[in-house]
Residue frames relative to the residue before (quaternion, step in Angstrom):
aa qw qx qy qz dx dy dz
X 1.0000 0.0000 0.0000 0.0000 0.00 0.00 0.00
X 0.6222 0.5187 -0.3242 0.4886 3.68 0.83 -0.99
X 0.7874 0.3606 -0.3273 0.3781 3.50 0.50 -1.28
X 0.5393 0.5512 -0.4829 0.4150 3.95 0.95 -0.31
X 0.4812 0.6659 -0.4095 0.3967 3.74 1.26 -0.79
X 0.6873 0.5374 -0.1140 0.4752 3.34 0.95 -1.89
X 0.5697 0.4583 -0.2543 0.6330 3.58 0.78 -0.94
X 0.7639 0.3276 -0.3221 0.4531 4.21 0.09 -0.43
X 0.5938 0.5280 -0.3558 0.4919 3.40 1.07 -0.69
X 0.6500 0.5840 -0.2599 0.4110 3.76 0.72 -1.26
X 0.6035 0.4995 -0.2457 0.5709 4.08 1.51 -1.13
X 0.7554 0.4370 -0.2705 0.4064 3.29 0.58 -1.02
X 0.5608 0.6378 -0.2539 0.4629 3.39 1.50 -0.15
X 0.5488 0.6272 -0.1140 0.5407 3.18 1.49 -1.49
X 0.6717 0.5461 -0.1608 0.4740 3.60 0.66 -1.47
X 0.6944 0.4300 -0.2572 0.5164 3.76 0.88 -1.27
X 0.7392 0.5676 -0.1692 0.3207 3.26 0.84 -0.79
X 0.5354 0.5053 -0.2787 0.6167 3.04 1.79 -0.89
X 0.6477 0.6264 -0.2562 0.3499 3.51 0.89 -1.22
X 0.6009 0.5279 -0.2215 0.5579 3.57 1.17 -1.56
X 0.6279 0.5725 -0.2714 0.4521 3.76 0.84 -1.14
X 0.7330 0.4208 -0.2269 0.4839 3.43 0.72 -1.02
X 0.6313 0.3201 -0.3719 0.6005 4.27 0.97 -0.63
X 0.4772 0.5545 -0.4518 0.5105 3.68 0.57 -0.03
X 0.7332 0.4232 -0.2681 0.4599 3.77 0.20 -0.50
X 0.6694 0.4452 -0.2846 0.5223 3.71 0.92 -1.61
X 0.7239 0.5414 -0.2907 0.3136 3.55 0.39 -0.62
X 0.3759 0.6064 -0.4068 0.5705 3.07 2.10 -0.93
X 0.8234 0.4270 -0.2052 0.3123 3.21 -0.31 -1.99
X 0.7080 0.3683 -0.3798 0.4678 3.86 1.02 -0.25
X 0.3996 0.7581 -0.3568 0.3720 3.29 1.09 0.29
X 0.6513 0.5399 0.0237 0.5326 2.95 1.05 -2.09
X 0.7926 0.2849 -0.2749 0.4638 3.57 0.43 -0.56
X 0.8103 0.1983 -0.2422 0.4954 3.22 1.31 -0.26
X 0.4898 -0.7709 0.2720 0.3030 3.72 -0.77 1.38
């Protein structure tokens, strides 16, 4: 039970991160197109 916690906590980590990665990029890219 504890380790599925750990295992859900670890995705949900993964997920922000991919997520943070991804507005990190659009913002690059709206940056860039606009001076």
């Amino acid at each position: 039970m504890r380790n599925r916690d750990a295992v859900a906590a670890y995705a949900l980590l993964l997920t922000d991160t991919a997520a943070w990665d991804q507005t990190s990029v659009a913002q690059r890219k709206g940056y860039g197109d606009r001076p």
